[in-house]
C-alpha positions as CSV (number, residue, x, y, z in Angstrom):
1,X,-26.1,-38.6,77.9
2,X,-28.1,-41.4,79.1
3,X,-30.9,-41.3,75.6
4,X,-27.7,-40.4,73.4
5,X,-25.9,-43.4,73.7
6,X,-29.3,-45.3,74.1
7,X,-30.6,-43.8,71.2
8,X,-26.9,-44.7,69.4
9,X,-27.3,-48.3,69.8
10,X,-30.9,-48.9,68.9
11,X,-30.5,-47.5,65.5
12,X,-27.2,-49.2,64.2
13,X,-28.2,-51.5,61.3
14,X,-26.2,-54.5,63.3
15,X,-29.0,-54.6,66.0
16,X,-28.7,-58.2,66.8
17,X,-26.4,-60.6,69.6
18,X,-24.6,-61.9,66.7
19,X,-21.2,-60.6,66.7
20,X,-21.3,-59.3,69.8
21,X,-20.0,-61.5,72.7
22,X,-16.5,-63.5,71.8
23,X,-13.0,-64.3,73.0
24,X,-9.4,-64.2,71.1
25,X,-6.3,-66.2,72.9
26,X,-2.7,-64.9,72.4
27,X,0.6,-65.2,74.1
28,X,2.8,-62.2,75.6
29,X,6.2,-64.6,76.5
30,X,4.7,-66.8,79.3
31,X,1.6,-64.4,80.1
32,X,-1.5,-65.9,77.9
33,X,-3.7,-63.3,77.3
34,X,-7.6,-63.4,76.7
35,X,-9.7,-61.0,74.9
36,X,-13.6,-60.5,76.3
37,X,-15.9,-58.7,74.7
38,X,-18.3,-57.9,77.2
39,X,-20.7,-56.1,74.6
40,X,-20.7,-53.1,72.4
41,X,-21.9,-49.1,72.2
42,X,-23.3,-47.5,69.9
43,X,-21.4,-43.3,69.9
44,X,-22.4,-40.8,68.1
45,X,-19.1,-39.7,66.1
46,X,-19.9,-36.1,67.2
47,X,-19.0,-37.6,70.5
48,X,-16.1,-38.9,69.6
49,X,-14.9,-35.9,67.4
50,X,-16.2,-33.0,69.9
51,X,-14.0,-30.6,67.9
52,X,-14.0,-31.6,64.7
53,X,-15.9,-29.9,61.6
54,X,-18.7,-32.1,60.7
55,X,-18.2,-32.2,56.7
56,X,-14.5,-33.4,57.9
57,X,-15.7,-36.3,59.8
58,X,-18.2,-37.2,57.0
59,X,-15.5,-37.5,54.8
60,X,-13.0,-39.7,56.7
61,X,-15.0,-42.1,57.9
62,X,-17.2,-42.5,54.5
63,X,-13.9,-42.7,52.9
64,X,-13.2,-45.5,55.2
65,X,-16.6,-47.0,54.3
66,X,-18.1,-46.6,57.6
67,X,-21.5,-45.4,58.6
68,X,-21.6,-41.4,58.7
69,X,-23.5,-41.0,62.2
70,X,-23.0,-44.1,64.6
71,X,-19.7,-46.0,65.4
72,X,-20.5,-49.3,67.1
73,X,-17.9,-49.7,69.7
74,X,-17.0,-53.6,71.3
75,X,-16.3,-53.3,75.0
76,X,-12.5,-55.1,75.1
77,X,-11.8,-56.8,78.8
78,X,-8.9,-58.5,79.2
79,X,-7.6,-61.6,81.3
80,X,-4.2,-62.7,81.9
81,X,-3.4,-65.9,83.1
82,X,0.5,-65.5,84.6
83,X,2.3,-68.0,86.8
84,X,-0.7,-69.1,89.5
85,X,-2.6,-66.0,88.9
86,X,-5.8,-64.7,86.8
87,X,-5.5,-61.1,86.3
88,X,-8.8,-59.1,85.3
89,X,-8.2,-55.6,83.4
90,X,-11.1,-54.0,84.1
91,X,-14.8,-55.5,85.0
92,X,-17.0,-54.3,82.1
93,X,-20.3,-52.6,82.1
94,X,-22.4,-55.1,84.3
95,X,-25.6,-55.5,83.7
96,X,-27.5,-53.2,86.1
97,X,-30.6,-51.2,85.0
98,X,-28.5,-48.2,85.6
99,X,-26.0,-49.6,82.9
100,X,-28.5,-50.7,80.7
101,X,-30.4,-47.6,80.7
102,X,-26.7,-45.8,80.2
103,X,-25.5,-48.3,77.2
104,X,-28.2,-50.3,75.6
105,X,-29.5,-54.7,76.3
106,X,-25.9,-55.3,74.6
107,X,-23.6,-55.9,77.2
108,X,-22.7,-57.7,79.8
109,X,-20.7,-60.6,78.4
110,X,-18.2,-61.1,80.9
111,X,-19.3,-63.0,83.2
112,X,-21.1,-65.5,80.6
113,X,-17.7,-66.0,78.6
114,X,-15.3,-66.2,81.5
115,X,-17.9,-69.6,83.1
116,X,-17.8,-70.8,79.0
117,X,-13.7,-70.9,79.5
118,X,-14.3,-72.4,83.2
119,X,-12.8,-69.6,85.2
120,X,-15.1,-68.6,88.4
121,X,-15.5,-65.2,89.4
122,X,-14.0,-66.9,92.4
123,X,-10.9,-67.4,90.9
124,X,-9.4,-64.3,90.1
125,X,-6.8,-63.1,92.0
126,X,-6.6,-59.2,90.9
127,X,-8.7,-57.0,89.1
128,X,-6.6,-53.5,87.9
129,X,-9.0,-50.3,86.8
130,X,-7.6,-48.7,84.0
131,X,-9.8,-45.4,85.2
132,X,-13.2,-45.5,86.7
133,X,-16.1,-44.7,83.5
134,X,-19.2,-46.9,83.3
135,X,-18.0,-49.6,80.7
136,X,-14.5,-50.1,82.9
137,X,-15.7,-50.4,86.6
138,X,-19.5,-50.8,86.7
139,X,-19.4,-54.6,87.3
140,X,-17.2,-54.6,90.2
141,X,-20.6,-55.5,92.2
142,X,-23.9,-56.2,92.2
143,X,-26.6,-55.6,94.6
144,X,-24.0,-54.6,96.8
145,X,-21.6,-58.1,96.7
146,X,-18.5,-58.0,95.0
147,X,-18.5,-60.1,91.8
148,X,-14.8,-61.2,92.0
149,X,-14.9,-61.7,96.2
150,X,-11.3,-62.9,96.5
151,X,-9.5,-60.6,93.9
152,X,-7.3,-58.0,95.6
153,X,-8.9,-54.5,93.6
154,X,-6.0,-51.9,92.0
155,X,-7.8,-48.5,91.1
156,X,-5.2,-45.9,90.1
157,X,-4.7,-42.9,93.1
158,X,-5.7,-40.2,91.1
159,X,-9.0,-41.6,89.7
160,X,-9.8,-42.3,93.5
161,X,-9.0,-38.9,94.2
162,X,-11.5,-37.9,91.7
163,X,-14.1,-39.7,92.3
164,X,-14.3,-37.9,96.0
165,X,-13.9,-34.3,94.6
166,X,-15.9,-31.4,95.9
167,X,-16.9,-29.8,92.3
168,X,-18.6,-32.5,90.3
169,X,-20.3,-31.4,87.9
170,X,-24.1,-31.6,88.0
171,X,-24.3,-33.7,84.9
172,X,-21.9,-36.2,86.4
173,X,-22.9,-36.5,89.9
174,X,-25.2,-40.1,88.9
175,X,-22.3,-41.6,87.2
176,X,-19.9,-40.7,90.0
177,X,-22.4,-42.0,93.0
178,X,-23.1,-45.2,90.9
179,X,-19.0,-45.7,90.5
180,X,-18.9,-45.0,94.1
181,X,-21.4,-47.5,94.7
182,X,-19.8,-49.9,93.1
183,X,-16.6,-49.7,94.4
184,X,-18.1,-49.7,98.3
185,X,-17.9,-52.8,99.1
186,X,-14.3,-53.2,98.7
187,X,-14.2,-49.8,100.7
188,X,-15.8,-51.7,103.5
189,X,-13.4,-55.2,103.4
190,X,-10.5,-53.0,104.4
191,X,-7.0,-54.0,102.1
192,X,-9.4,-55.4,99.0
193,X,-8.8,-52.0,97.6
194,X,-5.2,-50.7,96.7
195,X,-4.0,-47.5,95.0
196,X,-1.5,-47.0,92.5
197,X,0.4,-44.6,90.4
198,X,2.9,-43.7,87.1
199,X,5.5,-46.6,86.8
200,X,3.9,-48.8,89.1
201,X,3.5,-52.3,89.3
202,X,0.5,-53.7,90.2
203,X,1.2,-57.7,89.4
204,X,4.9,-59.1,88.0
205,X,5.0,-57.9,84.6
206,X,2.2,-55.3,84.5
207,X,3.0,-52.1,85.0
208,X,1.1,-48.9,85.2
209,X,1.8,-46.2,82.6
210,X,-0.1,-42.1,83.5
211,X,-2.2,-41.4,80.3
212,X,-4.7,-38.4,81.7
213,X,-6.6,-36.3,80.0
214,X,-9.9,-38.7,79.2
215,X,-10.3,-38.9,83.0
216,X,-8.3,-37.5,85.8
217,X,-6.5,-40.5,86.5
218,X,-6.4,-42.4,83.3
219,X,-3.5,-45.2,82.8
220,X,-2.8,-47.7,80.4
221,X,-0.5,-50.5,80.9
222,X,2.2,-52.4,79.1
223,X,2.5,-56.1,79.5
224,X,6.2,-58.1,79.3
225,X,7.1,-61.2,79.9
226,X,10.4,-63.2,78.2
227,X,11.1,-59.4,75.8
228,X,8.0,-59.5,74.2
229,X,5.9,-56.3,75.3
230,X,2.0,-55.2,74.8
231,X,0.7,-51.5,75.2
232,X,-3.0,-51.0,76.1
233,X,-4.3,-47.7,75.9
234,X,-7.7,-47.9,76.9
235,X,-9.7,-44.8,76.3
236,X,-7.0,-42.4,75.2
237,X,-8.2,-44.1,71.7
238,X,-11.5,-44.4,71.4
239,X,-12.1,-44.8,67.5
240,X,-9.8,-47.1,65.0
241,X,-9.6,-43.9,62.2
242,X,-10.8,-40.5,63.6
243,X,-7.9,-40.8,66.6
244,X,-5.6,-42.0,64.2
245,X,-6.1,-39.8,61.5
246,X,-6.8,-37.0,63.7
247,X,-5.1,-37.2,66.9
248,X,-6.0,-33.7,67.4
249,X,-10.0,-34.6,67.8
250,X,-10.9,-34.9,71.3
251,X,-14.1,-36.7,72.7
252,X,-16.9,-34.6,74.5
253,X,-16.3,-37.5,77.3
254,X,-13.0,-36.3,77.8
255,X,-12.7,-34.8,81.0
256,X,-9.1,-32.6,80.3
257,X,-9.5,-32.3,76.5
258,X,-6.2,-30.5,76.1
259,X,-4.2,-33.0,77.8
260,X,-6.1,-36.3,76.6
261,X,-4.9,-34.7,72.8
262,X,-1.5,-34.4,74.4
263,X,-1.5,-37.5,76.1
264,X,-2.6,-39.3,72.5
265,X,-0.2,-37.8,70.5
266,X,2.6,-39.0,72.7
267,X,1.6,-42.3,73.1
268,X,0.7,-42.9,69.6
269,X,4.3,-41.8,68.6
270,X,5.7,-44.1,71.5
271,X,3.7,-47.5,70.3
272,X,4.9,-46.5,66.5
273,X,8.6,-45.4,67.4
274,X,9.1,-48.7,69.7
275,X,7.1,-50.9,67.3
276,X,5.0,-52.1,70.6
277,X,2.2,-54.2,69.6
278,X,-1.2,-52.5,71.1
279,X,-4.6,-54.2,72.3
280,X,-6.9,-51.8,72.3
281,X,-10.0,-51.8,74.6
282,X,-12.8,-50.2,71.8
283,X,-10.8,-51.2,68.4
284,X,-13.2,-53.8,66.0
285,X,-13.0,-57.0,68.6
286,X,-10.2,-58.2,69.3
287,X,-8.2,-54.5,69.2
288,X,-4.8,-56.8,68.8
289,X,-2.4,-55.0,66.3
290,X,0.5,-52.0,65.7
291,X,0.6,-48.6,64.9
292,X,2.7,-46.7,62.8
293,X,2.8,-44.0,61.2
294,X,1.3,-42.5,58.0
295,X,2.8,-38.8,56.6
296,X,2.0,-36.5,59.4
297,X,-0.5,-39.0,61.0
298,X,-0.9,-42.6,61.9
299,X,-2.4,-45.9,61.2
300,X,-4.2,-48.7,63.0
301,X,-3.0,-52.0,61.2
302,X,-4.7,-55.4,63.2
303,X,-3.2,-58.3,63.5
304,X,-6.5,-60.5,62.7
């Protein structure tokens, strides 16, 4: 896994900084919402397609104009500033060798962008885990110091759960220990790190929605504030066409493939039935827009 991605990112064509860090401002009611990108991958679309005939994959995604081997993927993290508090979703890859040698030199924007909009690491009150992969959890510390010290931590139950199973699988066992790592030294400041669940919520107005399937414990969350509403998916859609097009396609990184196709296909038809605007984490940066639905299929339309 580690030279695939590695390998993914050194030969896309846009092998440069430019493009690659930013932010993008909105409003949800009274929340104000800000868009990181802490970097991007490079994926193999055989990755992203695990199932998927080859020549079929080709042919979408070069009728779409896009390049027929790589997709270059931004790394979305969001901020919300709501009332008195600064709400991190997700804390990006980091930039520890182990992530570098996992994702590439092309990450770890986070940090950078939230000192460029003055907002410490100090500062932030919560930080809620969507699941617990590299590029969503690996820069909750560094060198064994928490990077957001004061922010009470929300990692949902199951992904915990997961995390301390018996059966890893032999591939996965770096990755776990690393996550584990990471998430140590809120272990050890007892009441840092809090658990949650389906229908939970974590902070006023954010509220925890299951989604398994790409991991164990996999949520997304919808935002309201004042009526208005945001869904973010995170991983359940990985790629702006192939998941859309082709719900059916699972990822090789998906952990339950069955259920993350399940889990897809039912949020997909609830964020076009209920016309919820979607941000989503690995969408062209910033992710912001709607889905609806096209024939027997649907369709990513951005807002910018």
């Amino acid at each position: 896994m580690f030279k695939v991605l590695k390998k993914s990112v050194d030969e896309l064509e846009e092998n440069s900084l430019d493009g690659v860090f930013g932010l993008y401002r909105f409003y949800v009611g009274e929340q104000e919402i800000i868009v990181i990108n802490d970097g991007f991958i490079g994926l193999p679309l055989s990755l992203l397609a695990a199932n998927a005939p080859a020549e079929d994959v080709l042919e979408l995604v070069q009728s779409h104009g896009l390049g027929a081997e790589f997709a270059k993927l931004p790394i979305g993290v969001v901020l919300i500033r709501t009332g008195n508090r600064l709400v991190l979703l997700d804390t990006g890859t980091g930039k520890s060798d182990f992530a570098r040698d996992m994702f590439g030199d092309y990450i770890g924007g986070l940090l950078p962008t939230l000192e460029l909009i003055g907002v410490s690491p100090q500062a932030i009150t919560d930080v809620i885990f969507s699941h617990a992969h590299g590029d969503h959890l690996w820069g909750t510390s560094s060198d064994g110091q928490l990077v957001y010290p004061n922010a009470q931590h929300y990692l949902p139950q199951l992904e915990w759960e997961d995390l301390h199973r018996k059966d890893i699988p032999e591939f996965a066992v770096p990755f776990i220990e690393f996550a584990r790592n990471q998430l140590q030294p809120l272990v050890a400041n007892d009441g840092q790190l809090a658990f949650y669940g389906d229908e939970d919520e974590m902070v006023p107005g954010i509220q925890a929605v299951a989604t398994p399937g790409h991991s164990a414990g996999h949520h997304a969350l919808i935002i309201e504030s004042s009526g208005q509403r945001l869904l973010l998916p995170f991983d359940i859609l990985g790629h702006p066409i192939l998941h859309l097009r082709h719900p059916e396609w699972f990822m090789r990184v998906d952990q339950i493939p069955d259920l993350a196709v399940a889990t897809r296909q039912q949020l997909l038809t609830r964020a076009a039935n209920e016309k919820i605007p979607v941000l989503i984490h690995h969408f062209p940066f910033p992710g912001l827009g709607h889905v609806v639905r096209d024939g027997d299929a649907y369709r990513y339309i951005p807002t910018s």
